[in-house]
C-alpha positions, 0 to 999 in steps of 0.5 A: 289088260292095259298098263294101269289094269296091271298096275291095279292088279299085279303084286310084288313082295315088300321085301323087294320094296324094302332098299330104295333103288332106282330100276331104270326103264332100260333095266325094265326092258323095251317090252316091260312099260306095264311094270313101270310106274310113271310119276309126274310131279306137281308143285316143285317147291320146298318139298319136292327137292328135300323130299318128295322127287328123289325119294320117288325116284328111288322106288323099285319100277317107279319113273318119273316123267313130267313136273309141272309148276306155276314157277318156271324157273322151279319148273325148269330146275326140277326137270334138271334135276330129275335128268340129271338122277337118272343120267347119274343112275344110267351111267350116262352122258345126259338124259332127256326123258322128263317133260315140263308142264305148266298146266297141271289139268293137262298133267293129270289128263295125260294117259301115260301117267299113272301117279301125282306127287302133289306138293303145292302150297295148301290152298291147292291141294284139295282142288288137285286132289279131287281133279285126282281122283276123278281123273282115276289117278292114284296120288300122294298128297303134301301134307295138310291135306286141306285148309278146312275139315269140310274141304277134307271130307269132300277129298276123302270122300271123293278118293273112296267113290273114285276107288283110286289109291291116295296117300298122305304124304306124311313119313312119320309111321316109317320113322323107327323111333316114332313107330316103336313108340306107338308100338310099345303103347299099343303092345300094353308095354307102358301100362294104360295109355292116359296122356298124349303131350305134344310140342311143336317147333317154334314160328320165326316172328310175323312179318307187317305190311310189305310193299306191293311188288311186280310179279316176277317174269317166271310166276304165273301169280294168277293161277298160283293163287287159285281159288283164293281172292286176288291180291297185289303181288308181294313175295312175303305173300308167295316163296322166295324168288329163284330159291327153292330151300327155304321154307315158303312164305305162304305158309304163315297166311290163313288164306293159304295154310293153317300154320304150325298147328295144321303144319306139324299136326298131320305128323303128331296127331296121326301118330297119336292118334295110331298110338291111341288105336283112333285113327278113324275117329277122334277127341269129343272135346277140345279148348285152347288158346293162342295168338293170332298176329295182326299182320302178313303173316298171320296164323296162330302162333304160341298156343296151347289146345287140349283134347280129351277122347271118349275112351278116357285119353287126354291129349295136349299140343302146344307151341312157344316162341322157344319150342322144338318139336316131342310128343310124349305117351303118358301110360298108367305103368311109364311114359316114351317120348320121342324128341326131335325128327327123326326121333331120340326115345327116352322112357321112364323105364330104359329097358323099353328104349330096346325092347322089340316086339315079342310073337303076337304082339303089334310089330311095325319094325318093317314098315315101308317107308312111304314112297314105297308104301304108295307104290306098293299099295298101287301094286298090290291093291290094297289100301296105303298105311296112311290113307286120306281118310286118315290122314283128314282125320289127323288134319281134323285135330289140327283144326279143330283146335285152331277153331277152339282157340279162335272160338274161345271155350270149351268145345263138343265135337262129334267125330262121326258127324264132323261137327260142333254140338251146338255151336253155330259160329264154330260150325261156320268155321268148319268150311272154308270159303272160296271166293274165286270158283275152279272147276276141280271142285265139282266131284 
């Protein structure tokens, strides 16, 4: 049996995985390598700092051994980073065991790694997904998952056909507030779920035409755009130049992201969608309305959409210029709503707010966070709290009702077919268009 056997096959309790600490190699043992999980890291952004590299490093068993990035000064400062941790960790003067690789083909093709962390901007996630999984490697992917519900059928798809454990990156089920919310809603404590309300945070203001600028010596700009159109170089259009804590600007572009709705919706729509018990279905009905800015930055902003379920549930998101972020479960007996990240509950009846699950009852006060979600997964051969298939389902809702507010009208879906009844126009805009083809596309 060889190290990713193991790593398929071998199981660990959660209680172990419960408190992040980091397990360095040299505690493993020199004979222990088949109980270690390497990561490698792809994208080394935003997410990656806040989030994504220390919060896998601080899984039991986990190591992280290479990052990789199209920006070589993120690149370089990721690989400083992570040598630096576990310099930290060891007690020691310096460590030097994280490799930088620019090409991610190569990363993902590397026999020693066994895990991705995908954090890019969005129009590459599907690409490196589907390379992933036909590489056998398990993978947590940056949430949205995709740029289009057909791109995201194509990925869940792959991920089930290749048999690999992948996971939406998205940590709003470990969150207390916003699972003891689903869970008073699942338990019955609220009476008859009616109404799911959702806000999300505000946009800053679109910015208009910005000048065409020389490519900054660290970017490689043609392989970051990809599979999209090539376009002159502005860093509006891209992330900010040597900085890797603001919010990047690729973000607010349709070519590259899907905006706020399709940012923050794989969070609320896949809670609501737990609280709701459908996480692997969805709405059959959808309409809304929103802006679209005529300049750079271009994706929906102020907007409202409303669903409505087949089992009778409501739901509504919207967006202001002065909005932060709550979703809200409206039962036949009382109403919960979590307001802000990571959550402050109130309810209609205060005794909920502290009410824990009785035997019998859904009880999801344990819940991994989901770092340690993956690996326990991986460990133990079982699927992740939040596979991909759920989480496209959750991304569908996002952009379904951003087609709905382009569209205009009221909307039929088929969540088993993943299509609009009798709306070609819609339908169309259920694919997103490459105009540029990569060879990671083919499953």
């Amino acid at each position: 049996m060889d190290r990713r056997e193991f790593i398929a096959c071998t199981a660990c309790t959660l209680s172990s995985l419960a408190v992040p600490t980091i397990v360095p190699a040299s505690v493993l043992g020199s004979n222990a390598p088949s109980n270690r999980i390497n990561v490698a890291f792809i994208g080394t952004g935003r997410r990656a700092f806040t989030n994504n590299l220390v919060e896998m490093m601080k899984v039991p068993g986990v190591q992280a051994i290479a990052v990789c990035d199209v920006d070589s000064w993120r690149m370089a400062e990721a690989k400083a980073f992570v040598n630096s941790f576990y310099a930290q960790t060891n007690g020691s003067a310096s460590y030097n065991g994280c490799a930088m690789k620019a090409n991610f083909e190569e990363v993902i093709g590397n026999p020693d790694v066994d895990v991705l962390m995908i954090s890019t901007p969005d129009h590459w996630h599907v690409p490196m997904g589907i390379a992933a999984a036909k590489a056998k490697k398990h993978f947590a992917l940056e949430k949205p998952l995709s740029i289009s519900v057909q791109q995201g059928r194509v990925l869940a798809d792959a991920v089930k056909r290749h048999g690999i454990t992948a996971r939406n990156d998205s940590e709003f089920r470990s969150l207390r507030p916003q699972n003891h919310a689903v869970e008073l809603a699942r338990n019955g404590h609220i009476g008859k779920l009616e109404r799911i309300e959702i806000v999300f945070p505000s946009d800053p203001p679109p910015v208009g035409v910005q000048p065409d600028m020389p490519v900054p010596r660290e970017l490689d700009y043609d392989t970051w755009l990809g599979p999209t159109a090539m376009v002159p170089y502005t860093e509006k259009r891209v992330h900010a130049v040597k900085q890797y804590n603001l919010r990047p600007n690729w973000m607010r572009i349709d070519t590259y992201a899907q905006g706020m709705i399709a940012n923050w919706g794989p969070h609320y729509f896949d809670v609501a969608q737990w609280a709701n018990n459908s996480e692997h279905t969805g709405p059959v009905e959808v309409e809304g309305h929103g802006e679209f800015p005529v300049s750079l930055w271009n994706t929906m902003i102020n907007f409202k959409v409303q669903y409505q379920y087949a089992n009778g549930v409501a739901m509504s998101c919207e967006q202001t210029p002065t909005s932060t972020p709550s979703i809200s479960y409206v039962g036949s007996d009382a109403w919960i709503k979590v307001d802000g990240y990571p959550g402050k509950m109130t309810s209609s009846k205060p005794e909920l707010l502290t009410r824990e699950p009785e035997p019998g009852e859904l009880d999801y006060s344990k819940t991994l966070w989901d770092k340690n979600d993956l690996i326990a997964a991986i460990r133990e051969g079982r699927s992740p709290l939040e596979p991909i298939e759920v989480g496209h389902r959750a991304l569908t809702i996002a952009q379904i009702g951003l087609i709905a507010c382009r569209v205009g009208g009221k909307l039929h879906w088929d969540p088993e077919k993943e299509a609009f009844e009798g709306n070609n126009y819609a339908n169309a805009l259920l694919v997103a268009p490459l105009t540029r083809p990569h060879s990671t596309l083919a499953c």
